[in-house]
N, C-alpha and C positions, 0 to 999 in steps of 0.2 A: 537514614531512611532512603527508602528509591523514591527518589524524585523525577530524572529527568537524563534523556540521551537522544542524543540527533539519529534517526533516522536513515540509516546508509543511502537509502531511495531518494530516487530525484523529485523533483518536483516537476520535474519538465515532462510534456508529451513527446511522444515519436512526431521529430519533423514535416510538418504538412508538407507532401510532392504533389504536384499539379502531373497528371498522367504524362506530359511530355518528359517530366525529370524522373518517370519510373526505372528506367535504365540506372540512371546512376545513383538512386536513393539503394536499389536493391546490391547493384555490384560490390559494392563497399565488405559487404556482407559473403557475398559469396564468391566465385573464382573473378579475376578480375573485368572479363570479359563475357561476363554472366549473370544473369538477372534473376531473381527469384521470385515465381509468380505462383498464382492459382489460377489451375486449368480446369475451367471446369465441363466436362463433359455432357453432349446429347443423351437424353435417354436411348437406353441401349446401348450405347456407344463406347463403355469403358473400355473395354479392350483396345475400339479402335483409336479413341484417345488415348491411351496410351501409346499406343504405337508409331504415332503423329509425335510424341513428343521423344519418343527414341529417336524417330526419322530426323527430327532438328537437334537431334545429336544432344537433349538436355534428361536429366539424370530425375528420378522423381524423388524427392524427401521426405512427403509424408503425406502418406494415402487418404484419401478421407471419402470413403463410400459410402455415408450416412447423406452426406449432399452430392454423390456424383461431382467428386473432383480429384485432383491430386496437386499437392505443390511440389514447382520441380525449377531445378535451374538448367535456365536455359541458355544458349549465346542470345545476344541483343539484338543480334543479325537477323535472328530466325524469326521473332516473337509475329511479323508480319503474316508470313506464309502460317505458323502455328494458329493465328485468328481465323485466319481463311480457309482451316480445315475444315472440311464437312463435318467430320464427327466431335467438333468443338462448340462449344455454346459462348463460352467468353474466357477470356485473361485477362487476371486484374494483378496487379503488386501485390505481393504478400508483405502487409506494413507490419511495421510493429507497433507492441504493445506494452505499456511501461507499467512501475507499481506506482502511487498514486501517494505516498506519504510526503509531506513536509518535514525538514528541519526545525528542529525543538530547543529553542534558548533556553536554560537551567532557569527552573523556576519551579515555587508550588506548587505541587500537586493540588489540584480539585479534585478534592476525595475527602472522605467523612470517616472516620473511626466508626468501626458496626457495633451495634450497642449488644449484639446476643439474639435479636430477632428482627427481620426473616433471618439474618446471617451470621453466625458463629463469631463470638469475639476476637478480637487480636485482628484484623483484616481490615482492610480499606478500602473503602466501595465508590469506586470511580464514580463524579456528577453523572454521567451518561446512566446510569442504572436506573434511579429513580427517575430521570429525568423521562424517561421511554416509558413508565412505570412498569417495569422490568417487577421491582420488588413489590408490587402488589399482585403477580400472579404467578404462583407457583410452577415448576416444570415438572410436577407429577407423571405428566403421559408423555414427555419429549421423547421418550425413548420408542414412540411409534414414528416418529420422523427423522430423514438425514441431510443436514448442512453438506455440502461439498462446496471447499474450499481452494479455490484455483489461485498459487501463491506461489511463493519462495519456499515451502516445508513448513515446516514446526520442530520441533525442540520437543520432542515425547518423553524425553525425561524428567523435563522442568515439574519443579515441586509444586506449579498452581495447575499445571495440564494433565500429570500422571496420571491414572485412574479413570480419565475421561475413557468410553466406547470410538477409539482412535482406528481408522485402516487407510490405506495409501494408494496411488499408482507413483511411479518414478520417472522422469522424463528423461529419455537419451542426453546425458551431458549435464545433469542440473545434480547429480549427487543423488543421494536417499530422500525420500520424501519427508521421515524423519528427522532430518537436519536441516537446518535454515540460515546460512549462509549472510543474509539480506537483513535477518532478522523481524521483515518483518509479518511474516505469513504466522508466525510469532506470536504476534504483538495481536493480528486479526481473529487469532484462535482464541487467544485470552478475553477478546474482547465478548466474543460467543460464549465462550464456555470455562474460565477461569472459577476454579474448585472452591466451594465453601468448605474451608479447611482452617481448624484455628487456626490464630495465629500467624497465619503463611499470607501474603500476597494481598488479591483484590479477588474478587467476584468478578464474574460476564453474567450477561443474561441468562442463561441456563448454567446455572453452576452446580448443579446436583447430580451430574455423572449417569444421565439417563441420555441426551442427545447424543445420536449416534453422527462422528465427524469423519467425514471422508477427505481424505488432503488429497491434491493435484501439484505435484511440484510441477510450475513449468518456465522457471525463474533459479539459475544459480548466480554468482559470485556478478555478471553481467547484465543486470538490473533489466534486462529487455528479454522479449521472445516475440515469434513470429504470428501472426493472426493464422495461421494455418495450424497452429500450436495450439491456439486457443481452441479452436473448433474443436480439433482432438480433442484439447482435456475436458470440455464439456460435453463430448460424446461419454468421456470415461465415466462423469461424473453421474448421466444417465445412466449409463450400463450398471451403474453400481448402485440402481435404486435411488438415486439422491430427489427431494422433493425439491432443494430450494440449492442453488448455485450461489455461490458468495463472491464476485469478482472486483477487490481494488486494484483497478486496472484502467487503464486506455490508450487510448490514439487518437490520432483525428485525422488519420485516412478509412474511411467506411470501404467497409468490403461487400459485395455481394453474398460472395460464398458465406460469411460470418453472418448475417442476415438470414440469409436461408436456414442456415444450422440453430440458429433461437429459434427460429418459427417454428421448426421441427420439434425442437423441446417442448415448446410454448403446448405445441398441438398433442405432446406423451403427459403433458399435466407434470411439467417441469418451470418451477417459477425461477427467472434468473434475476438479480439485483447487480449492480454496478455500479461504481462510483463515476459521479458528474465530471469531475476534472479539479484540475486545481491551478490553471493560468488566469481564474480572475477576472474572463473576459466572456462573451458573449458565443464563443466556437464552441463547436461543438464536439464532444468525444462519442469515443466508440469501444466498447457495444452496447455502454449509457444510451446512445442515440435511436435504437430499433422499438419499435411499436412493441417487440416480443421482450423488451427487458426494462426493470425499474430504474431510471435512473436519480440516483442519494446525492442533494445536497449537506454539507455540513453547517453547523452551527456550532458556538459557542455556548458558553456555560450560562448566560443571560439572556441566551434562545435568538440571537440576532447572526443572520446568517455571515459566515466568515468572508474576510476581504479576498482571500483566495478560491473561493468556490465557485465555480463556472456558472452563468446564468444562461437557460437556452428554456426553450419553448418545451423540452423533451423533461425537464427535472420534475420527476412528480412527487416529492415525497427528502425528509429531511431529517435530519438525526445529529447526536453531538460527534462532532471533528476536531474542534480544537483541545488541544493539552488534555488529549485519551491519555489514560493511563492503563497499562497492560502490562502483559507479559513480555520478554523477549529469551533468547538464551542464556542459558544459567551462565551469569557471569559476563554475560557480555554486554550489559549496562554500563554507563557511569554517571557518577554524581559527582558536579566538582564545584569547586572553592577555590577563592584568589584572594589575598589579603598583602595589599601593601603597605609599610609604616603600621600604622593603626588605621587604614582605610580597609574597608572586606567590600569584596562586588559582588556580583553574582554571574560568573561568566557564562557561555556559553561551550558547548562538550564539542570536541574535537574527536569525531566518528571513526575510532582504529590507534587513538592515542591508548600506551600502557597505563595501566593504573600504579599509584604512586602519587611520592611526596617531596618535593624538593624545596630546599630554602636557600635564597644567590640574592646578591645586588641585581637590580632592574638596569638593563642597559641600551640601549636606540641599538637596531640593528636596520632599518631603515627597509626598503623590499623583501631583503631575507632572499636578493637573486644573488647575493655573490657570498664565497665564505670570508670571515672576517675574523680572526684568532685575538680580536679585543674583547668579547663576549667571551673569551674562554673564563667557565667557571661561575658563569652569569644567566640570568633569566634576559632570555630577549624579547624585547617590545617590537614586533614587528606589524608593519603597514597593511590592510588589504591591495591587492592588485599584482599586475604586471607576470606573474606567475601562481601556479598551484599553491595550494595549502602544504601538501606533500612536500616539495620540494622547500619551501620556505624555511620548515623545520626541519628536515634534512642539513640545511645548509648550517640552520643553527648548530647542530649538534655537530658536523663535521667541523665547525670552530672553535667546539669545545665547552657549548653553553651547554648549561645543564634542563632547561626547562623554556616553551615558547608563548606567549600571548601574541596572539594575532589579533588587530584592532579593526573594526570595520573602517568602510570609505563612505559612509553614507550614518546617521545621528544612529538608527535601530539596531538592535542586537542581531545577532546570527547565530548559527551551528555551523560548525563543517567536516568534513571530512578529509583524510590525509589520503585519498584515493587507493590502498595497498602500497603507500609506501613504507615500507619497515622502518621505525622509529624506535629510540627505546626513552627518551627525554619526554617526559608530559608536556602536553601541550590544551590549548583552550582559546576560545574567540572570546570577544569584548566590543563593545559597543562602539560607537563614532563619539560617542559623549564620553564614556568610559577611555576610550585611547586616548582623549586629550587630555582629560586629570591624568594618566599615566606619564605622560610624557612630564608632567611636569614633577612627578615623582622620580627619576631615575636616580638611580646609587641608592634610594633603598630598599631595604631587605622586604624579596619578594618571595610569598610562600604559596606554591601553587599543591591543590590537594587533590586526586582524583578517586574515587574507589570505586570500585564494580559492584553493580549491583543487578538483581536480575527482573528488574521493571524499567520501564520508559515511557515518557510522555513522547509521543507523537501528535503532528496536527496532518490531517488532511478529510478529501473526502474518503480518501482509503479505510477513516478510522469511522468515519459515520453508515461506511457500508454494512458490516458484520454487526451495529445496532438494528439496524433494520432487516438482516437478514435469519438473527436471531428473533426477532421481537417477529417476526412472520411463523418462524418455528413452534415460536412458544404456543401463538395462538392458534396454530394450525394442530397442534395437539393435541387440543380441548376438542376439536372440531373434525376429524379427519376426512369425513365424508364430502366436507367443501372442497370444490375445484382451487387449483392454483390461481382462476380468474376471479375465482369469489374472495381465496383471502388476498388476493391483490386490490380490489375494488374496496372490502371492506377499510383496509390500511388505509387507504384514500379518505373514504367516506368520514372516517371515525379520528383520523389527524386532527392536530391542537392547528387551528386555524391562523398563520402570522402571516406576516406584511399587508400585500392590499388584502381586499376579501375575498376567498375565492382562490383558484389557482393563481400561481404566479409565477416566474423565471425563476427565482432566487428561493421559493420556498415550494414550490410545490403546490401538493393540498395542504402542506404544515408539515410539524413537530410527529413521526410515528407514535402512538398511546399504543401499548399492550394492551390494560385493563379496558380502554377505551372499543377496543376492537374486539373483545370479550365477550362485553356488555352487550357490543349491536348485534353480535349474531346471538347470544341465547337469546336475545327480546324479537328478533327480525329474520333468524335464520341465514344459511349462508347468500341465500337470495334477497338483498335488499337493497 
């Protein structure tokens, strides 16, 4: 069965730069000697802004005449004389902005077998569904409203997405919009819209091929993109009719210009949702952070909000995040199994490992930094630390093992990823408790098992976005005459009320209700 796969996506934000380190946060990125910012231009003035940033000899990247700006690299030299042009309003860094998924230890799925109603037998209806009460309200009229989803792509072939009301933009450099690389814009699509279809997969919130999905790739194979990117694709996402923006994304450098550009939408009766963050800490992300956007805490399957979800003054509103179950690309899941002697664990998936079956003596191969031709022919036990996952296993196989366990350095399980380095030996992470029984196993016969499958449990706020930004869809269908402020206020209003009373950091106004927000506006109207 598909249970579980790590998540290619980092967990980590784009690095906080204090305005003195914008030089060298930007350079890295663009010519070496070159910063890349947002200019943003006086009314009137694009022309002559422009021509300010030709005179400092910087190149423009990507236009954005929705907020009177353009992003452009510039020398480092210049950026002074460029502030102090007339026809300039500000420059700020063009930060970036990351996908927002956790790593996924193998483990159970939380999900239910669909008994035949509301949803078709044979399929597995991720906790998140009822939990949102998703399945108490039909998506009859979805198909008067459009999700646009700003991501990695999607996978339009996959057997739980096919069939959906699917159209795209493509970003310079990210591939088809169609394809998902990351996996997981994916995983976010599923989570909205995954088909009630015997037999096949899971259900999303709207699984009945009426909500119309607009994808924004603006994420390839390099898990990052620019806030000047962003703005774009949320321009596109407008131009294309889109009611409700779906963004697992952020940073925690705030932009002006990215501020400006919600407001804009906010004020075309465009609702934008984001994910809170996922460093666990009290910072705050962006474009979670603006007045003009919802920002989604996650929660688990016992409604208690996750040890990784960011707590700020800005969280209004909460949904499940931990071990979503979804869609990803056909085939580019895995499910894996570790069994040594007579002991079976339950490892963790190694993100770009083949699928596959090996059976070898267990053998110490200690860092996994040097090659060592005593594992030829053997599963190696190697340490967390001191180098990549990649290269670890790399090293195994160039000494002739046949198959790798990497153990943590710390008691808790992991996922990880082999970074694109080409592997053909399976490989799997293990616990800090799990590496020590191991160690005490070596010489025997270890049988590690992978197979591909085309679902995954991810944990982040990433995955509590696209509940919430479906569950705004669903309801706003029933309703269409209400403002994007009205069904934003309702979702507030009509939230399952947890932690203190009242708003709070960590939960918001609560747990998003579908049926809950239903209910207030046919008894209260969109005005209550």
């Amino acid at each position: 069965m598909f249970l579980a796969k790590n998540s290619k996506s980092s967990a980590l934000f784009a690095l906080g730069l204090t305005a003195a380190a914008v030089s060298a946060s930007a350079a890295a990125a663009a010519q070496p000697d070159n910063v890349r910012v947002i200019v943003a231009f006086k009314k009137g003035a694009q022309q002559n802004g422009k021509a300010a940033i030709a005179a400092a000899r910087g190149s423009i990247k990507e236009d954005l005449p929705s907020i009177d700006a353009a992003a452009a690299e510039v020398p480092s030299k210049a950026l002074g004389d460029l502030r102090n042009s007339p026809h300039i309003e500000f420059v700020e860094e063009d930060g970036r902005r990351k996908l927002l998924a956790r790593s996924r230890p193998s483990g159970p799925a939380a999900s239910t077998p669909s008994t035949g109603a509301p949803y078709l037998a044979g399929q597995l209806v991720p906790y998140g569904i009822p939990m949102v009460q998703a399945d108490q309200l039909p998506d009859t009229y979805a198909g008067n409203r459009t999700v646009c989803i700003i991501d990695s792509g999607i996978d339009r072939a996959h057997e739980d997405l096919a069939g959906n009301r699917l159209s795209g933009h493509t970003n310079p450099g990210t591939g088809p919009w169609y394809t998902d690389e990351n996996h997981h814009g994916t995983h976010v699509a599923g989570t909205i819209a995954a088909l009630n279809n015997a037999a096949t997969g899971v259900v999303g919130v709207l699984p009945n091929r009426q909500i119309n999905l607009h994808i924004v790739k603006v994420f390839g194979p390099e898990e990052w993109t620019y806030t000047s990117t962003l703005i774009a694709a949320a321009n596109k996402c407008g131009d294309a009719g889109a009611n409700i923006i779906s963004m697992s994304l952020g940073g925690d450098v705030p932009s002006r210009g990215e501020e400006r550009a919600f407001n804009a939408l906010a004020q075309r009766g465009v609702l934008s949702i984001a994910a809170a963050g996922n460093d666990g800490n009290n910072a705050q992300s962006y474009p979670a952070g603006y007045a003009s956007v919802m920002s989604v805490a996650a929660l688990d399957e016992n409604k208690l909000v996750a040890d990784f979800s960011q707590f700020t003054p800005k969280v209004e509103i909460a949904a499940p995040g931990v071990q979503v179950l979804s869609t990803v690309p056909m085939g580019q899941g895995r499910v894996a199994t570790l069994k040594v002697g007579a002991t079976s664990y339950a490892p963790g998936s190694m993100d770009g490992t083949p699928a596959g079956t090996v059976t070898a003596p267990l053998a110490a191969f200690g860092l996994g930094d040097q090659v060592n031709t005593a594992v030829a022919g053997k599963v190696c036990l190697i340490a967390r630390g001191s180098i990549t996952f990649g290269e670890k296993v790399a090293n195994c196989q160039a000494s002739g093992g046949v198959g790798a366990v990497v153990y943590n350095n710390a008691p808790e399980g992991f996922s990880g990823t082999l970074g694109g380095v080409a592997t053909t030996i399976p490989s799997v992470t293990a616990s800090g408790v799990e590496g020590a029984a191991l160690q005490n196993q070596l010489g025997q016969s270890a049988t590690i098992d992978i197979k591909a499958v085309n679902y995954a449990l991810f944990d982040g706020t990433s995955m509590a976005t696209p509940h919430v930004s479906a569950v705004a869809a669903l309801v706003w269908s029933y309703f269409p005459a209400c403002t994007a402020e009205q069904i934003r206020s309702t979702l507030d209003k009509s939230a399952l009320d947890l932690g203190a009373p009242g708003r709070d950091v960590y939960y918001g106004y609560g747990l998003v209700q579908a049926k809950a927000a239903y209910d207030r506006i046919r008894t209260k109207g969109c005005v209550n």
